[in-house]
C-alpha positions in Angstrom: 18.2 7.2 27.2 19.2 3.5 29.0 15.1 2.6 28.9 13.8 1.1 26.0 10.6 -0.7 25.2 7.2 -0.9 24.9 6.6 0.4 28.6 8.6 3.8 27.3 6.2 3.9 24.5 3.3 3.3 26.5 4.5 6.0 29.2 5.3 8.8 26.4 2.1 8.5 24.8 0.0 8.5 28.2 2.1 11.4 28.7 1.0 13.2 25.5 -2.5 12.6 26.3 -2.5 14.2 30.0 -3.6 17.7 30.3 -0.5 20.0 31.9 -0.5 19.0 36.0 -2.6 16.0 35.0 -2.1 12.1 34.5 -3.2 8.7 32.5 -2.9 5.8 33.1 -3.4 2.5 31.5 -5.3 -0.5 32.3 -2.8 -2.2 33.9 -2.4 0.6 36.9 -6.2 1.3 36.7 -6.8 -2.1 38.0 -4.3 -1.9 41.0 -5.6 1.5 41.5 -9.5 1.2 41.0 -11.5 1.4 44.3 -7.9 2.2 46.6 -7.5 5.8 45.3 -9.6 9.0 46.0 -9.9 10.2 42.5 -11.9 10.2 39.7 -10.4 8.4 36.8 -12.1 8.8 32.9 -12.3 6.6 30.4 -10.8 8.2 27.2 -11.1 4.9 25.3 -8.7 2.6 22.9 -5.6 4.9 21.5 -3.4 3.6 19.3 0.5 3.9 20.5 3.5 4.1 18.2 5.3 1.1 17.7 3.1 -0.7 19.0 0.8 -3.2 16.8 -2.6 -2.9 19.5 -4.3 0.0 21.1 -3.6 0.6 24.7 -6.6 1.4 27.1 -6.3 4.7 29.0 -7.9 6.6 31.5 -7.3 10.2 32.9 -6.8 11.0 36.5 -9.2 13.8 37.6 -5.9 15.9 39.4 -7.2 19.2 41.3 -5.2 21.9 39.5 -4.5 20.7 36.4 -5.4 22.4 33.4 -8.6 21.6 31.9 -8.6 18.5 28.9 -7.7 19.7 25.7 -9.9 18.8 23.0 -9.8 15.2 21.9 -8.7 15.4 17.7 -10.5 12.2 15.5 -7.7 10.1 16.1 -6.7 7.6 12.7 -8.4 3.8 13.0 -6.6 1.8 11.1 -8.6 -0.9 10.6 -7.8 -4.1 12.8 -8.0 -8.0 11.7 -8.6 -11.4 13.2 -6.7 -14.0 11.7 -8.5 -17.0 13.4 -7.6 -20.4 13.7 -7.9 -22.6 10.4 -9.9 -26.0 10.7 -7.7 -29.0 10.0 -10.7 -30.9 7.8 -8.8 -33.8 7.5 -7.5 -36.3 10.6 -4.1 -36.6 9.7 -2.5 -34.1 12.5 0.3 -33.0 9.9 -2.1 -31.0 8.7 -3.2 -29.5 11.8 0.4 -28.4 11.6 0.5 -27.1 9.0 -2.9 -25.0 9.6 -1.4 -23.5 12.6 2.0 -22.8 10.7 -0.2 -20.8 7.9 -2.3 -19.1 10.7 0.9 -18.2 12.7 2.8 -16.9 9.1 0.1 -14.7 8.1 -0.1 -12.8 11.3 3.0 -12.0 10.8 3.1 -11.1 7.3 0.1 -8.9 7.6 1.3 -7.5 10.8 4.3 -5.9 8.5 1.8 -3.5 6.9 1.8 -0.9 9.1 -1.8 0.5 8.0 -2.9 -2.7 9.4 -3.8 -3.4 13.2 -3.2 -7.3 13.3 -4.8 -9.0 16.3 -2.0 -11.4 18.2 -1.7 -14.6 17.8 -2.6 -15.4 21.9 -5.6 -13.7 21.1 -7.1 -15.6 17.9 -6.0 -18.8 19.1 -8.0 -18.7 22.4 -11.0 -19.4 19.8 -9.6 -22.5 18.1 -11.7 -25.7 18.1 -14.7 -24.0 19.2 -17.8 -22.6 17.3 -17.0 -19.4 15.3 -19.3 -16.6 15.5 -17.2 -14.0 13.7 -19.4 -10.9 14.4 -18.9 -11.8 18.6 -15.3 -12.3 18.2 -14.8 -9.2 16.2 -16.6 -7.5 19.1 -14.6 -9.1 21.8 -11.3 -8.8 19.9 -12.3 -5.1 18.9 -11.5 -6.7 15.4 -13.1 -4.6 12.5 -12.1 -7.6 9.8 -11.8 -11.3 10.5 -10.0 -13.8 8.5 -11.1 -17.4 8.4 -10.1 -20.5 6.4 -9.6 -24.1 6.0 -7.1 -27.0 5.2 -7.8 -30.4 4.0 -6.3 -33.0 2.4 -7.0 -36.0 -0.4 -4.1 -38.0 -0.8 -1.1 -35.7 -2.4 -3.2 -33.1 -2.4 -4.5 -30.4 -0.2 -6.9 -28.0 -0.5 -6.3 -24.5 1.5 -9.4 -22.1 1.7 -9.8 -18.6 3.6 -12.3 -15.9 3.2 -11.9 -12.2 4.7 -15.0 -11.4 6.5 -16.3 -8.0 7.7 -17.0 -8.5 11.3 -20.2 -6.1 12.2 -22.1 -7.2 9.6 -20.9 -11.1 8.6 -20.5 -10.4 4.7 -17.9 -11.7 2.9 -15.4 -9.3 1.8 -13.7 -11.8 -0.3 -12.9 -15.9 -0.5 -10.5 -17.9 -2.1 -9.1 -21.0 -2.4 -5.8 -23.2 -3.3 -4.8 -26.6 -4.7 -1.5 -28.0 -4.1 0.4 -30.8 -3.7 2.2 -32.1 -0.8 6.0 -32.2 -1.5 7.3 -30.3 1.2 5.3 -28.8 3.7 7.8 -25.9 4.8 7.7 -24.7 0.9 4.1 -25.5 0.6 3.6 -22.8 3.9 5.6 -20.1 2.7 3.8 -20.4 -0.8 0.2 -20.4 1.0 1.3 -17.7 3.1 2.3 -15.5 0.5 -1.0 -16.7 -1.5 -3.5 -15.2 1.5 -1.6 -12.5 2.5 -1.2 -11.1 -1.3 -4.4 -11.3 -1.1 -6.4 -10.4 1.7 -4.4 -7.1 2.2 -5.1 -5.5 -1.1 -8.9 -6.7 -0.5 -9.3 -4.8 2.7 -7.2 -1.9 1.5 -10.2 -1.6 -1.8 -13.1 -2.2 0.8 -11.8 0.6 3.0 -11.7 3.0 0.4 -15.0 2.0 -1.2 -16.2 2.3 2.9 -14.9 6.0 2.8 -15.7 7.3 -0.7 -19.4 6.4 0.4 -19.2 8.5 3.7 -19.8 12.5 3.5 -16.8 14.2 3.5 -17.6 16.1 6.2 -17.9 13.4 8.8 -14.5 11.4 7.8 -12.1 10.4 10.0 -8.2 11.2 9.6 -8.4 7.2 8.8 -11.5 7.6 6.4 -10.1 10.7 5.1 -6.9 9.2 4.2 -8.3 6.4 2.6 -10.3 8.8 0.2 -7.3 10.6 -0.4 -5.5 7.1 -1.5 -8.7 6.7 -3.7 -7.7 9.6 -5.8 -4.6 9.2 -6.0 -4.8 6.1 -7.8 -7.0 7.9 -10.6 -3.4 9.1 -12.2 -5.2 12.9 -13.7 -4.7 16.6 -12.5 -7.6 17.1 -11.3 -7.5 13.7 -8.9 -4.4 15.0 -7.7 -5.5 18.4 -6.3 -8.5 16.3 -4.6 -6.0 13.6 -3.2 -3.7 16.7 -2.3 -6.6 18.1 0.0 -7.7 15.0 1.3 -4.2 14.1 2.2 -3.6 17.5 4.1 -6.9 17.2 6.0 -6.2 14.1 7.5 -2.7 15.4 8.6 -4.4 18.0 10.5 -7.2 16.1 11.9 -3.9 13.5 13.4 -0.4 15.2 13.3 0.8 11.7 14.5 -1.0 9.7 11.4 2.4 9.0 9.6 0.3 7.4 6.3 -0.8 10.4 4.9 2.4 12.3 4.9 3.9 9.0 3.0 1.4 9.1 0.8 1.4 13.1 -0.1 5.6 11.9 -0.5 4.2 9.6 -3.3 1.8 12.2 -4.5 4.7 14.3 -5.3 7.1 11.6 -6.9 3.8 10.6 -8.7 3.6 14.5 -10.5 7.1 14.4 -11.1 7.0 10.6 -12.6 3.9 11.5 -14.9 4.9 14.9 -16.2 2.4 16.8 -14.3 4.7 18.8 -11.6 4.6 22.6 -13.2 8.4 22.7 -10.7 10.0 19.2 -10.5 12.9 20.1 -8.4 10.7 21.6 -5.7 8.1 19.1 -6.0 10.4 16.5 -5.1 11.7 18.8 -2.3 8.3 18.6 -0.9 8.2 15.4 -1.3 11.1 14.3 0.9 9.9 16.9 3.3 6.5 14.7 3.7 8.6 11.5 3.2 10.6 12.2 6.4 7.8 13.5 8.1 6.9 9.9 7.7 9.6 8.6 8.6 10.6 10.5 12.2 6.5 10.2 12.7 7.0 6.4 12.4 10.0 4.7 11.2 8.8 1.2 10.6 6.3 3.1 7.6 7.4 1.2 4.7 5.5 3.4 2.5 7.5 6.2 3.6 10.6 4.7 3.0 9.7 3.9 -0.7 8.4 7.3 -1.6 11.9 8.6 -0.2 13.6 6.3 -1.6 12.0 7.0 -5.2 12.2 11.0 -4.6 16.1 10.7 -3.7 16.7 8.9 -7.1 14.7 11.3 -9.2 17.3 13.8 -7.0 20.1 12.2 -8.2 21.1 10.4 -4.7 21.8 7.1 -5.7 23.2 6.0 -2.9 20.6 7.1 -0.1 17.7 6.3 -2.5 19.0 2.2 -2.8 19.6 2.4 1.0 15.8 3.9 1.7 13.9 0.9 -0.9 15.9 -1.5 0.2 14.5 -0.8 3.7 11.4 -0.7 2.3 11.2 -4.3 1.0 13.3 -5.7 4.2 10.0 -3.9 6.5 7.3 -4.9 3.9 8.8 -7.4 0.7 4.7 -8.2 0.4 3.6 -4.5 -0.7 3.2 -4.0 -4.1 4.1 -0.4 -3.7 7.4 -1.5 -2.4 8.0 -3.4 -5.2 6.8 -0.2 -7.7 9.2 2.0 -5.8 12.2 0.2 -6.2 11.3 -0.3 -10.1 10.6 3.4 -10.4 14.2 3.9 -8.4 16.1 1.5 -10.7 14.2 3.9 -13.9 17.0 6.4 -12.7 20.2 4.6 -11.8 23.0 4.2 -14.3 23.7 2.3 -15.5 20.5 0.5 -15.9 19.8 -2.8 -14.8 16.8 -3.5 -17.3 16.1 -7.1 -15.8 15.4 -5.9 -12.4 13.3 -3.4 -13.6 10.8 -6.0 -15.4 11.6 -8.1 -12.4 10.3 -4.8 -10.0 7.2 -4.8 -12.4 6.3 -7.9 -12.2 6.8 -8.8 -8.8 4.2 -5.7 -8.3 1.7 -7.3 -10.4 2.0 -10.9 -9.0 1.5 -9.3 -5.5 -1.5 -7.1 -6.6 -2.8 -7.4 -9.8 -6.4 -5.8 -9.1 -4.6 -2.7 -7.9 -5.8 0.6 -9.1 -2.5 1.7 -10.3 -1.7 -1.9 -11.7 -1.1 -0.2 -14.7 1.8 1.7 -13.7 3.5 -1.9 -12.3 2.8 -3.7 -16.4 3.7 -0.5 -17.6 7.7 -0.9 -15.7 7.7 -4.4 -17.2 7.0 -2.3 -21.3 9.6 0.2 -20.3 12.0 -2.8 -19.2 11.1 -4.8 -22.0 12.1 -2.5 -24.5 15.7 -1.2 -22.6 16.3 -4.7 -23.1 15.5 -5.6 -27.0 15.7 -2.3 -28.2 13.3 -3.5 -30.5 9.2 -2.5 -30.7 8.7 -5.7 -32.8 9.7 -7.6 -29.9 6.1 -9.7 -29.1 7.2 -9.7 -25.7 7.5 -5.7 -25.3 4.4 -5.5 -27.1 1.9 -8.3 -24.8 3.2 -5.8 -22.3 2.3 -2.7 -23.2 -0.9 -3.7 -24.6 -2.2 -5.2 -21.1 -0.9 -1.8 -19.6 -3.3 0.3 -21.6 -5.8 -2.3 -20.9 -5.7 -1.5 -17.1 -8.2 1.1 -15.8 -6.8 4.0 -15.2 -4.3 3.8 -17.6 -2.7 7.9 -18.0 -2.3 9.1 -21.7 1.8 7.9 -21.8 0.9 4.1 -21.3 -1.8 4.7 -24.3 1.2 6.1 -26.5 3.6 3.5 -25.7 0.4 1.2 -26.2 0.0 2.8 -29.7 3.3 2.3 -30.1 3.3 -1.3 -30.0 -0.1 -1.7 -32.1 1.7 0.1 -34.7 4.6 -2.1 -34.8 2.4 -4.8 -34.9 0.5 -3.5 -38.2 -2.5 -2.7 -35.8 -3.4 0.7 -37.0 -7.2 0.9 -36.0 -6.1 -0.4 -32.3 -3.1 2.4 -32.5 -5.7 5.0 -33.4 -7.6 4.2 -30.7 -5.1 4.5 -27.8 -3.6 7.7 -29.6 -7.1 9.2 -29.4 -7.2 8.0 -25.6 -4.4 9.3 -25.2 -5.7 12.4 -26.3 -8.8 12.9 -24.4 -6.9 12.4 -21.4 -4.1 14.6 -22.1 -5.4 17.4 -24.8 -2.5 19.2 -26.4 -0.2 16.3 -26.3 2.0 16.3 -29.0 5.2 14.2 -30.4 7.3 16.9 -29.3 5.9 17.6 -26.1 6.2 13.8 -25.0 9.7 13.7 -25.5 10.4 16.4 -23.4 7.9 15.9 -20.6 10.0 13.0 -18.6 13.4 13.7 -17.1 14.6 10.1 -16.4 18.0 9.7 -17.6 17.4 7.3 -20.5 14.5 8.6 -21.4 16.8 9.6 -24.7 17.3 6.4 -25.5 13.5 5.2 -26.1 12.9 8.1 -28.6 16.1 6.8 -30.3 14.9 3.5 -31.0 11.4 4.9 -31.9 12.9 7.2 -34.4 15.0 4.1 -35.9 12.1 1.8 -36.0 10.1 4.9 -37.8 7.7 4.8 -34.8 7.4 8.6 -34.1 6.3 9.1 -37.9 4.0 6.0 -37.7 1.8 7.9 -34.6 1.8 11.5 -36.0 0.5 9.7 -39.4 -2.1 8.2 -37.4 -3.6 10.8 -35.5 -0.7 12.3 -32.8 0.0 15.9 -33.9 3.7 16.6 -33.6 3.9 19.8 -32.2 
């Protein structure tokens, strides 16, 4: 217990992947060893160690006597990314800098999601001021993404460009680029950090899962596996759920050390609960913080894991623990959008509410991913917010908001009703008709009566209140929602 560091971790997992009697190694005794020993020693490849951001090399020790190898299980691949050097276009060596500073700041960023294998910087940087062939130094870095970019500058401007850049093949993932203007140069970073990172992560995370839905499912990795399952979770209906929920599971079997999955089967849960769809709340959320600290004890730097137990502990009622669990969230990961969505959904059920850092939760979700799939759940915080704060659906404010909600794909039948809602404040009754019959098709049966009882948040009271007062119950029944 007086050891600590990334040798122990090294050692425990070599451990875990010697047969009983047997041993592995890593490189770094494989070369003192290679050629001086009588044994054979096996290549078993890259594995990826906990706590530690790069695969470790390993090979097994042919021992006489030991037991033969267990079967190797299709470990997860998270994929890994090159951020490489930017060019400085411009011959004022501020800039260069400045290049560097962005480079160094966006390793780290990305290097705080932990689905994400993130290249070091001593690694990228051995390729700066040379000729980039992308698709060799994703081979030689064993890089499956690499990110590339530029700064230049015209004056009191500058220019920032990068572009995310799948390795194999040389296509363009995605490319962006930034006009600023020099006032100071440490703000100006941070800003252009938080620009890339935002996004190039939620870029990767949608080429992934396009990567796996196109794969048959029978040949998916507990990485590709888990992506799929992340795929379907974002489609917010039943049925997408019971796929995700199998997906999910797989991949936990194919990798009982994948700590993703179990996270996101934590979210799955606090998902049903949040949307009405759990047929036993109290025990879905108890399976949820099962999976949640699953996570968590699998890898405890999972900010994902953190946020879904952090969520499923305020739907408990445990204020306290849940606040403690998202605020460890954002302090691992204040760049993930799901982060962000967690501790909105977690303020949803602390009293009293604190309606401004619930819009604030919303939007910080959107400004950090606003292609996500489940977008429409982060606009849909800011409506909620909105309205706990004017108690008013005339407010124009509330209603911008719940209109771009219902615009989002995806969108699940309550963000059409509140949408409704807000179209019929607004006079709009073909537009409320619309998302009522939306609504509808995605949720047949619904009814006035059944929406006010299908959500258990405590001030869930208080919206039918004020649509009762402002005479928007009436308005939807008249207009196509049955009441009971």
């Amino acid at each position: 217990d007086d050891v600590l560091g990334d040798a122990v971790n090294v050692a425990a997992r070599l451990e875990s992947l010697a047969p009983h009697g047997g041993v592995c190694i890593g490189r770094a005794v494989f070369e003192q060893v290679d050629g001086r020993i009588d044994a054979v020693m096996t290549p078993l490849g890259s594995q990826v160690v906990k706590n530690l951001p790069e695969p470790v090399e390993v090979w097994r020790v042919e021992v006489e006597g030991a037991d033969a190898p267990r079967p190797q299980t299709r470990r997860a691949e998270r994929p890994s990314i090159a951020v490489l050097p930017f060019d400085n276009m411009s011959s004022d060596p501020d800039q260069e800098f400045l290049a560097d500073g962005i480079v160094e700041d966006v390793i780290t960023e990305l290097s705080r999601f932990r689905s994400l294998m993130v290249i070091a910087r001593n690694s990228t940087f051995a390729y700066k001021g040379g000729a980039k062939d992308v698709r060799r130094i994703g081979e030689e870095l064993g890089a499956r993404y690499v990110v590339e970019g530029s700064v230049r500058r015209g004056g009191s401007r500058l220019r920032v460009t990068a572009q995310l850049i799948e390795a194999a093949t040389g296509a363009h993932v995605w490319a962006d680029r930034w006009d600023r203007t020099l006032n100071d140069l440490f703000e100006l970073q941070d800003e252009l950090t938080r620009a890339i990172v935002t996004a190039v992560e939620p870029e990767l995370g949608a080429h992934e899962r396009s990567l796996a839905r196109a794969r048959p499912t029978e040949s998916l990795t507990a990485w590709e596996l888990c992506q799929r399952g992340w795929s379907r979770l974002a489609d917010y209906s039943k049925p997408a759920y019971e796929d995700a929920e199998a997906l999910l599971r797989r991949s936990v079997e194919e990798d009982d050390q994948f700590a993703l999955p179990c996270a996101l089967l934590a979210r799955l849960c606090n998902i049903r609960v949040a949307t009405a769809s759990a047929a036993d709340p109290v025990a879905t959320i108890a399976e949820g913080e099962a999976w949640a600290r699953r996570a968590i004890a699998i890898d405890d730097r999972l900010e994902t894991g953190h946020a879904a137990l952090g969520v499923l502990l305020a739907m408990s009622g445990k204020a306290a623990a849940a606040v403690r669990h998202v605020e460890t969230a954002l302090a691992l990961n204040p760049n993930s959008a799901f982060c962000q969505h967690a501790a909105g959904l977690t303020q949803m059920f602390l009293d009293p509410l604190d309606w401004r850092a619930l819009e604030a939760r919303g939007l910080a979700a959107l400004a950090l991913s606003p292609r996500d799939p489940t977008a429409h759940s982060f606009q849909n915080l800011v409506s909620v917010a909105r309205l706990f704060g004017t108690r008013d659906y005339l407010d124009a404010d509330f209603q911008a908001s719940a209109r771009a909600a219902a615009d989002h794909p995806g969108a699940p039948w309550y963000v059409h009703l509140l949408a409704a809602s807000a179209h019929a404040a607004a006079g709009e009754r073909d537009a409320a008709r619309r998302n009522i019959a939306e609504a509808l098709r995605l949720e047949p049966g619904m009814t006035a009566t059944a929406w006010r009882t299908s959500f258990t948040f405590p001030h869930v009271e208080l919206l039918f209140e004020i649509a009762d007062r402002d005479g928007m119950t009436e308005a939807l029944t008249e207009l196509g929602l049955p009441w009971e």
